[in-house]
C-alpha positions as CSV (number, residue, x, y, z in Angstrom):
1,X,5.0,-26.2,-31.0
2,X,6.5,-23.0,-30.9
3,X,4.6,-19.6,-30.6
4,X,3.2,-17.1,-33.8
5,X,4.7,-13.9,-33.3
6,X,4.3,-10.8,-35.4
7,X,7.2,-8.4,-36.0
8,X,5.8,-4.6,-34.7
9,X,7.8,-1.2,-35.9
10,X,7.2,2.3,-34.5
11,X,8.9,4.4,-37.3
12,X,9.7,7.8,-36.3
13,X,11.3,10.9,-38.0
14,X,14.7,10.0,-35.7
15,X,14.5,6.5,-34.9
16,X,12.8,3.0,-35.7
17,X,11.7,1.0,-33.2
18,X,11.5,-3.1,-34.2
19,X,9.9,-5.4,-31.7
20,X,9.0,-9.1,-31.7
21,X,5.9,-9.7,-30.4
22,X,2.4,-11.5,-29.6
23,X,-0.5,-11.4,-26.9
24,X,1.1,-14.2,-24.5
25,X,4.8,-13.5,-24.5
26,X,4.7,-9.7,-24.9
27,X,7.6,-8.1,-26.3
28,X,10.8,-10.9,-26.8
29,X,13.1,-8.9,-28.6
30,X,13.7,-5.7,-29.4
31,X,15.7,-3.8,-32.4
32,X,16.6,-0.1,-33.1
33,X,18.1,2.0,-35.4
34,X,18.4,5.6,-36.4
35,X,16.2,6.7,-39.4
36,X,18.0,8.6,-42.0
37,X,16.5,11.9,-43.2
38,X,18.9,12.1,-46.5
39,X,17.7,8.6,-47.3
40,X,16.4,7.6,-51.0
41,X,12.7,5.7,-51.3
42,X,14.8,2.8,-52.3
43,X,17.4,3.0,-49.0
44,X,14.7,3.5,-46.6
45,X,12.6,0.3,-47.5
46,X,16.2,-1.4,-47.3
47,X,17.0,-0.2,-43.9
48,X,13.1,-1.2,-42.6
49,X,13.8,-4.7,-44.3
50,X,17.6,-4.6,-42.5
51,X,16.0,-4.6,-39.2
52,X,12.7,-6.9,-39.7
53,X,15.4,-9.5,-40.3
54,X,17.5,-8.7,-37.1
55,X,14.8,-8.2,-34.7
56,X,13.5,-11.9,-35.8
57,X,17.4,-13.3,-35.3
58,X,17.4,-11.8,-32.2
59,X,14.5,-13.8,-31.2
60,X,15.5,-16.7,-32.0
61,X,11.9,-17.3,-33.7
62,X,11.7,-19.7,-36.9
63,X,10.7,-17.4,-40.1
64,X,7.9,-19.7,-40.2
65,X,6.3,-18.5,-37.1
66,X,6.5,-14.8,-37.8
67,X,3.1,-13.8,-39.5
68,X,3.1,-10.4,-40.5
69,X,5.2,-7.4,-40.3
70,X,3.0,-4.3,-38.6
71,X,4.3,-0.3,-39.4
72,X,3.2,2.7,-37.5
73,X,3.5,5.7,-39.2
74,X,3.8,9.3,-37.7
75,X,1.4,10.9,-40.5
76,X,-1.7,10.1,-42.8
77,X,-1.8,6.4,-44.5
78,X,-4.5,4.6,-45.2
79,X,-4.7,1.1,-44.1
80,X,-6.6,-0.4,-46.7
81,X,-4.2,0.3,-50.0
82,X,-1.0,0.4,-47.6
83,X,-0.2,3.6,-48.7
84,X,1.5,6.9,-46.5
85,X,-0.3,9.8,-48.1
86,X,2.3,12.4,-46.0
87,X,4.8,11.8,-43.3
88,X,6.1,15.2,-42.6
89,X,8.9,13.7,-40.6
90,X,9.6,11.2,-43.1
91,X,9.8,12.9,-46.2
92,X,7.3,10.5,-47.6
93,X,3.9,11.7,-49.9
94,X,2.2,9.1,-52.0
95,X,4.6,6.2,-50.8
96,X,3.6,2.9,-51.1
97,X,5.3,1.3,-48.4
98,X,3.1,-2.1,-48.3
99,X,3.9,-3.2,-51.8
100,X,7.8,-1.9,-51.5
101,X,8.5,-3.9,-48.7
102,X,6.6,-6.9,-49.4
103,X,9.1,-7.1,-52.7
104,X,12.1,-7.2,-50.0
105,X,10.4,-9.4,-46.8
106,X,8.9,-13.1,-46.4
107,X,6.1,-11.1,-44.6
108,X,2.4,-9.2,-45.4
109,X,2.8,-5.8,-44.5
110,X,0.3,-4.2,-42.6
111,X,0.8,0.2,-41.4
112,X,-1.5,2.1,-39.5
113,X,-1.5,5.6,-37.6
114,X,1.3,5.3,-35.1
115,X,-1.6,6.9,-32.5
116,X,-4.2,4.8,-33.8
117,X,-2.4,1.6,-33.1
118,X,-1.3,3.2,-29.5
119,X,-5.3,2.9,-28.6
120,X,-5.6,-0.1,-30.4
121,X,-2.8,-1.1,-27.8
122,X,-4.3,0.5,-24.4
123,X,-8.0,-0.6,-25.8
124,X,-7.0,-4.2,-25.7
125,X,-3.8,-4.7,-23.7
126,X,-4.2,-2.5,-20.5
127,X,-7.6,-0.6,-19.6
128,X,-11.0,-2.1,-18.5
129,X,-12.0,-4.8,-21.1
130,X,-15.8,-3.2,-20.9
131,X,-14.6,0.4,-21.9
132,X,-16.0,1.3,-25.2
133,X,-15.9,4.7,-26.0
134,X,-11.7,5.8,-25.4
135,X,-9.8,9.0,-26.3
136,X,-6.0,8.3,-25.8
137,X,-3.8,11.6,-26.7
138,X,-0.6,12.6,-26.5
139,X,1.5,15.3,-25.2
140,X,4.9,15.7,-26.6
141,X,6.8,17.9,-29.2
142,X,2.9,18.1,-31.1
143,X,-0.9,16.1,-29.4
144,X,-2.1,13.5,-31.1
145,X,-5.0,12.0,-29.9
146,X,-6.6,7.9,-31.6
147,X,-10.4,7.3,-30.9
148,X,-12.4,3.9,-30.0
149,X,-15.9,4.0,-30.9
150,X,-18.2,1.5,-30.0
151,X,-15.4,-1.3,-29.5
152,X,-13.8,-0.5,-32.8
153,X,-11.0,1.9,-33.8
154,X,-12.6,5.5,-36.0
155,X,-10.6,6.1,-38.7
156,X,-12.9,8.6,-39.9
157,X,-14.1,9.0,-43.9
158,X,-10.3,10.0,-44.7
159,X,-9.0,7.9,-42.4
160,X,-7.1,11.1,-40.2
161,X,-10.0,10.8,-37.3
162,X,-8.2,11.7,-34.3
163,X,-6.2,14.8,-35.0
164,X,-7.3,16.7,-31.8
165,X,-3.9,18.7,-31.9
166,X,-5.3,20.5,-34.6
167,X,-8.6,21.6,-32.7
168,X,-8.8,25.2,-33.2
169,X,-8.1,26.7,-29.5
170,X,-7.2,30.4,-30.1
171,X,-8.2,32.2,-33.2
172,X,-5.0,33.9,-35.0
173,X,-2.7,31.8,-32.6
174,X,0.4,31.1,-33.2
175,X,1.0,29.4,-36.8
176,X,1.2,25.6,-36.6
177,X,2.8,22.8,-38.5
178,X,-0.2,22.3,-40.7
179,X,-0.1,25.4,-41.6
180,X,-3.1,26.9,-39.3
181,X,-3.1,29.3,-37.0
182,X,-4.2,28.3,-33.8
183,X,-4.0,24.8,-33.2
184,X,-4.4,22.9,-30.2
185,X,-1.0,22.0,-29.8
186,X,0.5,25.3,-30.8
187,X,-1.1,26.3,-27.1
188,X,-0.5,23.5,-25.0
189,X,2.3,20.9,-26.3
190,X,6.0,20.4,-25.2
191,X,6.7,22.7,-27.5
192,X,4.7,25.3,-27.2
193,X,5.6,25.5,-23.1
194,X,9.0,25.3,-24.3
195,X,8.7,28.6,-27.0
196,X,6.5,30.0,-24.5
197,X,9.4,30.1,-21.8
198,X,11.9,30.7,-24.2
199,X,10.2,34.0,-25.5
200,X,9.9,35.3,-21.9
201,X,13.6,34.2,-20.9
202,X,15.0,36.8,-23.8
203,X,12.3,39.4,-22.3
204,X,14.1,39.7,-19.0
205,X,12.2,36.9,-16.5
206,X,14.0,34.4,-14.9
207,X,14.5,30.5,-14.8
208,X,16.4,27.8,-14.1
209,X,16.3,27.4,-17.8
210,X,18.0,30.5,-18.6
211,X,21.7,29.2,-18.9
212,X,19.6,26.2,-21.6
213,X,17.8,28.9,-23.8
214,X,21.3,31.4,-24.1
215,X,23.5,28.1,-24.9
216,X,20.6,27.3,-27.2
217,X,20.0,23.8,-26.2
218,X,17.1,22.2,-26.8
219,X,14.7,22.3,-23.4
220,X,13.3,18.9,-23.2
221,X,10.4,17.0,-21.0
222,X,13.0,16.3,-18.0
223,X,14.6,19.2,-18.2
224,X,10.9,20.9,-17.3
225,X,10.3,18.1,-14.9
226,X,13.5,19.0,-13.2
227,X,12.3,23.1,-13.0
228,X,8.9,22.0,-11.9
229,X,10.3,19.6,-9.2
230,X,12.9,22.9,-8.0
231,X,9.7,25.3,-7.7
232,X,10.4,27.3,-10.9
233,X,7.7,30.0,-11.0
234,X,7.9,30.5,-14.7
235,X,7.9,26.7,-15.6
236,X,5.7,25.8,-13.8
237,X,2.9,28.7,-14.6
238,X,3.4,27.5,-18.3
239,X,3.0,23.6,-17.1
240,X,-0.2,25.3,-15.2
241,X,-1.6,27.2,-18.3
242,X,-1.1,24.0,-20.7
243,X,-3.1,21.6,-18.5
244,X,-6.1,24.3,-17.9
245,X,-6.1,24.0,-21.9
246,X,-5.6,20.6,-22.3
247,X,-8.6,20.0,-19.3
248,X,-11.0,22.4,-21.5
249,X,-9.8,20.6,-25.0
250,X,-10.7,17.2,-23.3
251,X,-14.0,18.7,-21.6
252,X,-15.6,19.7,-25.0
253,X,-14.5,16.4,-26.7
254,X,-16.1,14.7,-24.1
255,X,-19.6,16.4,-24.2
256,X,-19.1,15.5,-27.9
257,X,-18.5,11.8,-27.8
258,X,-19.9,11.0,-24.2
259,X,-16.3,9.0,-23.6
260,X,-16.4,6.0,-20.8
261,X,-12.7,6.5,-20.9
262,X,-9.3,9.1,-21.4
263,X,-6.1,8.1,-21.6
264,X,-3.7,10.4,-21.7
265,X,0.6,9.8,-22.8
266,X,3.5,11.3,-24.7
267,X,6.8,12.2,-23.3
268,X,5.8,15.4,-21.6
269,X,3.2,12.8,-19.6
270,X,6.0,10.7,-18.5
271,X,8.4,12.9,-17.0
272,X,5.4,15.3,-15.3
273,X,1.9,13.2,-14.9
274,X,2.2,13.5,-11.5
275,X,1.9,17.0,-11.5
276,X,0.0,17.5,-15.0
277,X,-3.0,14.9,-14.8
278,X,-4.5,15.7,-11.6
279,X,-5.0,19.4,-13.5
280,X,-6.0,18.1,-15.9
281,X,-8.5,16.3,-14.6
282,X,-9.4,19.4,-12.6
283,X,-9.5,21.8,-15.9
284,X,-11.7,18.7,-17.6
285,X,-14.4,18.8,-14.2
286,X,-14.9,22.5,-14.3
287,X,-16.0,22.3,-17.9
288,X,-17.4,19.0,-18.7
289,X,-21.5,18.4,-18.1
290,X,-22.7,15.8,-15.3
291,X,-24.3,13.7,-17.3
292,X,-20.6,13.3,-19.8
293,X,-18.3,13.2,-16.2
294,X,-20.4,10.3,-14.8
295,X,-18.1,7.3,-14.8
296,X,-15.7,8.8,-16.9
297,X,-11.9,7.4,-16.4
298,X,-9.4,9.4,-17.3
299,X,-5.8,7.6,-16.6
300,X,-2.3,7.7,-17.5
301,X,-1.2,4.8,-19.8
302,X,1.5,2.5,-18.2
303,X,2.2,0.8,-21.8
304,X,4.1,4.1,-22.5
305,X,5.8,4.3,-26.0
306,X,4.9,0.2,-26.1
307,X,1.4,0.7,-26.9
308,X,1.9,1.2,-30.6
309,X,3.9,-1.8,-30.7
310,X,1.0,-3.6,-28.9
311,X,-1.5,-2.2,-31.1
312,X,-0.1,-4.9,-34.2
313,X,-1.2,-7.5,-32.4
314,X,-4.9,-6.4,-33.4
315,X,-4.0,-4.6,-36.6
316,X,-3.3,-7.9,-37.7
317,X,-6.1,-9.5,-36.5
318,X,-8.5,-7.1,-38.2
319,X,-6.8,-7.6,-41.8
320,X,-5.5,-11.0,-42.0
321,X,-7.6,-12.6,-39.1
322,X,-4.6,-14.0,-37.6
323,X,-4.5,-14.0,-33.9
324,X,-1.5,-14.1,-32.2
């Protein structure tokens, strides 16, 4: 008798990731697809439908034995009405996407928090099965952070728990996406390395990145794993100051919730962990009580940009106790 599956999406502002899935097999097919920001309501349901139903041919799977369609969205949805309240990056407010789509697929439609289903995916698919208390945040273009409490996923009273790039972490800081001045990841993301180089670049200091920033490309993680790796003093100070932050940020959240466990992720993470997490781990130890440090774990996640599509599996679990 052939395997259930679930079909699992990471939809970004650039791309949509479509993967067939379930807890045995892992991952047996995968499907992308660029996400178009001129899009209508109408075209972008179609274009999620178009790829549900090539990532299952792929397969090869029977329709029969595909149970539900999981979304991850990069905003603020809530779960329960399957409804994206904002998805900056999408151009979606008051969308919803659970009800649209379920009018085009064979398939319940389940969306969550892209971050909240990545530490749904690293809670139950690649750290210590007795860890109960996990931060997992990532570093990229903005910090996102998802929260496990007690065993069980914290969505919060709004259902945006998590948001730890918008900890305030310097008053009148530089102005962030939300709109705040400030914010955690205005100080300490890729980006704000990268606008932090940038600005001293044009002020006369030099870099390897010099020749990027006056053609006005876009500095990306590799490119500052590559100026780290060749001993660029400017780079790497930047790299240096973000992780002192990022140590502190994870320090006071720890005293907070008394974590048994930190996983940290996101693109910048990839290209640079080697460098970034033992000082960040180094930042975290300077400010962090005894009693909170004692045996904390703080890792880098090897599920990568997969956990999210791992994280379905127990989405659908939750909501349509189907285990698969």
């Amino acid at each position: 008798m052939p395997n259930d599956y679930i079909v699992s999406i990471d939809i970004g502002g650039t791309k949509q990731l479509a993967c067939v899935i379930n807890s045995s097999d892992g991952i047996i097919a995968r499907a992308k697809q660029p996400t178009d920001p001129q899009s209508t309501e109408r075209d972008y349901i179609k274009s999620i439908a178009k790829i549900i139903k090539n990532v299952i041919k792929s397969a090869g799977v029977g329709k029969e034995n595909i149970k539900a369609v999981c979304l991850g969205i990069a905003g603020s949805v809530n779960p329960y009405k399957g409804t994206i309240y904002l998805a900056p990056n999408l151009g979606l407010k008051n969308f919803n996407i659970k009800k649209l789509l379920e009018n085009e697929i064979d398939y319940p439609v389940l969306l969550e928090n892209d971050v909240n289903l990545a530490v749904l995916g690293i809670k139950n698919f690649e750290v210590d099965k007795s860890s109960k208390n996990l931060l997992s945040i990532f570093i990229g273009t903005g910090i996102g952070g998802g929260l496990v409490l007690n065993g069980k996923l914290y969505r919060g009273s709004n259902f945006v728990a998590g948001e730890i790039g918008h900890m305030l972490v310097k008053k009148d800081g530089p102005v962030c996406g939300c709109g705040k001045r400030g914010c955690f990841e205005t100080i300490a993301s890729r980006s704000a390395i990268t606008n932090k180089i940038i600005s001293d670049v044009k002020n006369g200091k030099e870099s390897s990145l010099a020749k990027m920033i006056e053609a006005g490309e876009i500095i990306k993680s590799k490119s500052l794993a590559k100026a780290v790796k060749d001993d660029d003093e400017l780079v790497t100070g930047h790299v240096m100051d973000a992780c002192e932050v990022i140590g502190g940020v994870l320090a006071s959240v720890t005293n907070l919730l008394n974590l048994d466990t930190i996983v940290i992720g996101g693109g910048l993470v990839e290209a640079l962990g080697y460098f970034m997490v033992p000082q960040i781990k180094e930042a975290l130890q300077m400010h962090v009580l005894d009693e909170s440090l004692m045996g904390l774990e703080i890792t880098e996640t090897k599920l990568g940009d997969d956990a999210a599509i791992y994280g379905g599996i127990k989405l659908v679990e939750e909501f349509l106790g189907e285990s698969v």
